[in-house]
Structures are given as C-alpha cells and as structure tokens.
C-alpha positions as CSV (number, residue, x, y, z in Angstrom):
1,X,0.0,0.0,0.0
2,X,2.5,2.3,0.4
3,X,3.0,2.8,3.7
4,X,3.8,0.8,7.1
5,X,1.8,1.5,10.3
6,X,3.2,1.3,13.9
7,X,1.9,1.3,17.8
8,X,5.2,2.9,19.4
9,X,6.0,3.0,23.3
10,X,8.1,6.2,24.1
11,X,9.2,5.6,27.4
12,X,9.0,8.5,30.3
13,X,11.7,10.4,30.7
14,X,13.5,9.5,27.4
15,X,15.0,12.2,24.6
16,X,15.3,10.7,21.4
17,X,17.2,11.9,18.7
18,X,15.5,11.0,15.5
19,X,16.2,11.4,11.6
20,X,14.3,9.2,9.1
21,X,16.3,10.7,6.0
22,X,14.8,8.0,3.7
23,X,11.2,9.1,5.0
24,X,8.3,10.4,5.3
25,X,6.5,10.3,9.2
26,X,3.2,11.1,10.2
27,X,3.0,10.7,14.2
28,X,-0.5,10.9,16.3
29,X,-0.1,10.5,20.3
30,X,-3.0,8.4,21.4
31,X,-1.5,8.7,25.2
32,X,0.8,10.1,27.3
33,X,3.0,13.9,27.1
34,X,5.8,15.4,25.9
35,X,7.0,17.4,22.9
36,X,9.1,17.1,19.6
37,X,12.2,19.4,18.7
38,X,12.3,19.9,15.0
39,X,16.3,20.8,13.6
40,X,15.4,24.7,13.8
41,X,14.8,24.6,17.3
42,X,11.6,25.1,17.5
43,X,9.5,22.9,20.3
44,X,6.1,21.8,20.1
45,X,3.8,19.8,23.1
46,X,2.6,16.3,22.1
47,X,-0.4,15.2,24.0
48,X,-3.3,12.9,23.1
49,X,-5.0,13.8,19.9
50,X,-1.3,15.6,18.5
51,X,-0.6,14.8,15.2
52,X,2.4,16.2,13.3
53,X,4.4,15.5,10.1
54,X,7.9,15.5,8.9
55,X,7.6,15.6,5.4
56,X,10.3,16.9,5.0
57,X,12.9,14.6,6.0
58,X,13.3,16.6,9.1
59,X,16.2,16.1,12.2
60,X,13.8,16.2,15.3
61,X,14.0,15.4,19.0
62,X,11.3,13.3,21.1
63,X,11.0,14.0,24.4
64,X,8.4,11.8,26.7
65,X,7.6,13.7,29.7
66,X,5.2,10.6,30.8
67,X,5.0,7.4,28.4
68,X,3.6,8.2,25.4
69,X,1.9,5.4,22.6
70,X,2.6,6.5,19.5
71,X,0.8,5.9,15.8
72,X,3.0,6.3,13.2
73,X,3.1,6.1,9.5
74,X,6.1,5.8,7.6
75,X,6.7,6.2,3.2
76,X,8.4,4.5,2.2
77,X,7.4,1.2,4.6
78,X,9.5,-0.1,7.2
79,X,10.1,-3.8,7.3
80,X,11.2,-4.2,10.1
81,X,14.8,-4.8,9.5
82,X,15.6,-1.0,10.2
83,X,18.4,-0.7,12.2
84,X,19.6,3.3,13.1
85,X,23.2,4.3,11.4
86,X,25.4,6.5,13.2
87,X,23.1,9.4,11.7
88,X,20.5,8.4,13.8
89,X,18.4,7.6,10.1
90,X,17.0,4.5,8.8
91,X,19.1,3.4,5.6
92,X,17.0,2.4,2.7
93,X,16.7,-1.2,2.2
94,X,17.3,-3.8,-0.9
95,X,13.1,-4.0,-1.2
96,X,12.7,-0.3,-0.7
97,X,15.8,1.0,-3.4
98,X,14.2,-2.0,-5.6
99,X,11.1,-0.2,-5.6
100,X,12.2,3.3,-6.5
C-alpha cells in the first residue's frame, strides 16, 4: 500500500534523537505527554489527539515527559529490518531502493 503502520512506546523520561532521512513520518499520540524538537529549534507539546508530520525529512527530537503510545506512519514502509546508522536515520533497504 505504500505505507507501514506502527503502535510505538516512548518511554518516560526518554530524549530521542531522530532522523528518518529515507522518509516520510506522520505521528499521532493516542496517550501520554511530551513534545518534539524539530532541527530549527523550534519545540512543540505532544499530548493525546497531536498529530504532526515530517515531510520533510526533518532532524527532530522526542522527548516523553510521561510514556507516550505513538501511531506512526512511515513512506516509504518499514520492514522491520531498520536498524539506526550512526546518523540516527534509517538506511533504505534492498526491497525499498528495488522499488524506486
């Protein structure tokens, strides 16, 4: 379809330095609080009902103030194989470069 869907456990009191360079996210906290960094520095609160979108292959930061479950949406899929480089990014994989 296009896309691969995710339930994601942010654990309290975790900052998480994330970069999916290969990727487009769309995020919506279904529980818990915190707040994402994007690379500009700007900070925004995450709370249920929060959705936001890096379509832009953005650098961001989470930040869990209490756990947080996550739905996120990811273009190209995951497989499941993703492993982060030292980038903090997902590299594409054989099935994803294969389908470009």
């Amino acid at each position: 379809m296009g896309f691969s869907l995710h339930v994601t456990t942010i654990r309290a009191g975790t900052v998480t330095p994330m970069w999916y360079r290969h990727h487009l996210e769309a995020v919506l906290c279904i529980a818990g609080q915190g707040e994402v960094e994007t690379e500009d520095g700007t900070v925004y609160p995450i709370r249920p009902g929060t959705m936001y979108a890096l379509d832009r292959h953005d650098r961001h930061t989470l930040r869990a103030e209490s756990e947080m479950t996550m739905v996120c949406v990811f273009n190209p899929p995951l497989v499941g194989k993703e492993v982060h480089d030292a980038e903090g990014a997902y590299p594409l994989t054989a099935e994803e470069i294969a389908s470009t």
